[in-house]
C-alpha positions in Angstrom: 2.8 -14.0 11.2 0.4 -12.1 8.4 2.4 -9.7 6.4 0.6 -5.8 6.7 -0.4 -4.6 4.1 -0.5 -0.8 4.0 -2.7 0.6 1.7 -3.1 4.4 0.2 -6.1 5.7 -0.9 -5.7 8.0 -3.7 -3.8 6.9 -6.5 -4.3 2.7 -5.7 -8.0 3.2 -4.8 -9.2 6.4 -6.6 -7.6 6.3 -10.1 -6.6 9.7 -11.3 -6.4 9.4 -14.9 -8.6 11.0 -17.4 -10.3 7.4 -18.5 -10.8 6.2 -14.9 -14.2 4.4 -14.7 -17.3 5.7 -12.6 -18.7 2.7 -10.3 -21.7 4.3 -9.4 -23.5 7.4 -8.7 -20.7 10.4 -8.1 -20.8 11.4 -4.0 -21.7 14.8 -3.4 -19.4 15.0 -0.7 -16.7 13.5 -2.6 -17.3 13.3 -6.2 -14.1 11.0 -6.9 -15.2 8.1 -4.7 -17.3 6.9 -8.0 -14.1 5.7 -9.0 -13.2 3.0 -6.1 -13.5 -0.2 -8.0 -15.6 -2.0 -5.2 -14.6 -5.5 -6.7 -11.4 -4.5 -5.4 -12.4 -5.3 -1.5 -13.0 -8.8 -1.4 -9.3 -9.5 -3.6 -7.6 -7.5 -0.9 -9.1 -9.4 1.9 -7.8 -12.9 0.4 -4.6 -12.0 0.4 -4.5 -13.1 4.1 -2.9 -9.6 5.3 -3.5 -7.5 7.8 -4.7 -4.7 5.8 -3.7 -1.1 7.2 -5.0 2.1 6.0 -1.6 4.2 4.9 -3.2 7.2 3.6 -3.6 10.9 4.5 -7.6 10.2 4.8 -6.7 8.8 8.4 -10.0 7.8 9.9 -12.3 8.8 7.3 -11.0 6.0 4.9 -13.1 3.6 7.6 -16.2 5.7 6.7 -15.8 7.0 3.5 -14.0 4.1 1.1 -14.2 0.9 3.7 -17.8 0.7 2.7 -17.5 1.0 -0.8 -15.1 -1.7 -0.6 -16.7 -4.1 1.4 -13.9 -4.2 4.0 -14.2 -3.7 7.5 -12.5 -1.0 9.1 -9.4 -1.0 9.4 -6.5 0.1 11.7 -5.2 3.3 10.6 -1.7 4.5 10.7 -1.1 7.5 13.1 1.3 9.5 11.0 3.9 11.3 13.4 4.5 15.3 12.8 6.7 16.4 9.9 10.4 14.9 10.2 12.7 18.2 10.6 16.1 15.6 10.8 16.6 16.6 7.0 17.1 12.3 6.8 13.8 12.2 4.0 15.0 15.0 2.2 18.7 14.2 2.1 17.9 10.5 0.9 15.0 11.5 -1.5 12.4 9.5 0.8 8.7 9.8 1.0 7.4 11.3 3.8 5.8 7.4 4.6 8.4 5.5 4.2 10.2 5.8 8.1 7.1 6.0 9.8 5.9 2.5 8.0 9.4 1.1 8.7 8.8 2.0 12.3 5.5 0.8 13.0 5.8 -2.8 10.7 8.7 -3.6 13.9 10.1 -6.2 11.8 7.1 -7.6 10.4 7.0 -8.5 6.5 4.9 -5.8 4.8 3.8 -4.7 2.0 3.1 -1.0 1.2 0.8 0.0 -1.9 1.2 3.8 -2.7 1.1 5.7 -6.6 4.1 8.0 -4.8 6.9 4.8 -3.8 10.4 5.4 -5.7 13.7 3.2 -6.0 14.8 6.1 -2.6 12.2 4.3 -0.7 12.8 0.7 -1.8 16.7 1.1 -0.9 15.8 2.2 2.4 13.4 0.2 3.3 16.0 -3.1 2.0 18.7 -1.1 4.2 16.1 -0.9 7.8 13.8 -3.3 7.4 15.3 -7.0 8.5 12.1 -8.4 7.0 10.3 -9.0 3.9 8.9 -5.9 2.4 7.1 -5.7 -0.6 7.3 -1.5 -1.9 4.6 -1.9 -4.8 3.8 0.9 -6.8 0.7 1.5 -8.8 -0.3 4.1 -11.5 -2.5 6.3 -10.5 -3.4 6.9 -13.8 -5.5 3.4 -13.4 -5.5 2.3 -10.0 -5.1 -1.3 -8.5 -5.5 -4.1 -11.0 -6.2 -7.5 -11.4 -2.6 -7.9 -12.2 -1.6 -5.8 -9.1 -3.5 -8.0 -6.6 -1.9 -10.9 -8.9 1.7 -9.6 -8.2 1.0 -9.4 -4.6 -0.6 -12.3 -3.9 2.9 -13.9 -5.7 4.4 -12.6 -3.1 2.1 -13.4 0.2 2.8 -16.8 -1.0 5.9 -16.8 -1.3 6.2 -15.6 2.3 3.8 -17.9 3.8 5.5 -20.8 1.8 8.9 -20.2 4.9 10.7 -18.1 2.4 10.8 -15.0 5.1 14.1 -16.1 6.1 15.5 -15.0 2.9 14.9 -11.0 2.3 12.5 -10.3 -0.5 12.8 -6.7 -1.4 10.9 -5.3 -4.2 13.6 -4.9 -6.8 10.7 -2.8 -9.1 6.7 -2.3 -9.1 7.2 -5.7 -11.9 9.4 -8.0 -9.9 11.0 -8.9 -7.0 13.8 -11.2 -5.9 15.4 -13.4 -2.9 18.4 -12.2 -1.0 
């Protein structure tokens, strides 16, 4: 079975930092979109994941950043009204993190987000059965070569029958078998 991938848009795909590079002409509409790194699309696609839009631009990341990408669009995660259990808040969680859990239904995935802490990774090793990857990126410079490097590590390493053993992220660098 593919692994999803879950992908956020601003932060991994629109760098925020002062020395982020303009790929073309700035968008009226959105200014910041210059920034998307189009060589970015076709890396993504290789990793041999179903790739899943995990971003608060819902349906207009198929318009807006798809294209500049080169990707096709993609399904986009539904995110549920506003938790008021008090579980995200009590355990320090991002507001993603349950929803992903809930919709990967036991499928390795990996989630790509600038916003992903060590709350979320403990969580996610305590509720998820399968492999899940929890990479975070710096927003100050996006996704990087040695991003889609890290993660294609770790495809590998799932396709290659290790998805018996758990591999949790154990930090944005590294990850291990359980």
């Amino acid at each position: 079975m593919r692994p999803l991938l879950y992908l956020d848009v601003d932060g991994p795909l629109i760098p925020f930092g002062g020395d982020s590079v303009e790929h073309g002409p700035a968008d009226a509409a959105n200014p910041l979109l210059n920034r998307i790194d189009p060589g970015l699309g076709p890396p993504l696609l290789a990793l041999g994941c179903t790739l899943v839009w995990a971003t608060t631009w819902m349906a207009d990341a198929n318009e807006r950043v798809a294209p500049v990408l080169g990707l096709p669009d993609l399904a986009v995660v539904d995110w549920p009204d506003p938790r008021r259990d008090g579980v995200d808040a009590w355990f320090g969680l991002h507001w993603k993190t349950r929803p992903l859990v809930e919709r990967s239904a036991g499928r390795p995935f990996i989630w790509v987000d600038d916003e992903i802490t060590d709350a979320d990774r403990a969580w996610v090793a305590e509720h998820h059965r399968s492999p899940a990857l929890l990479h975070r990126v710096d927003p100050a410079c996006g996704l990087t070569t040695g991003d889609l490097a890290h993660l294609a590590r770790w495809v590998a390493a799932v396709k290659a029958g290790h998805s018996h053993d758990r591999i949790i992220c154990a930090d944005h660098l590294s990850w291990r078998f359980r």
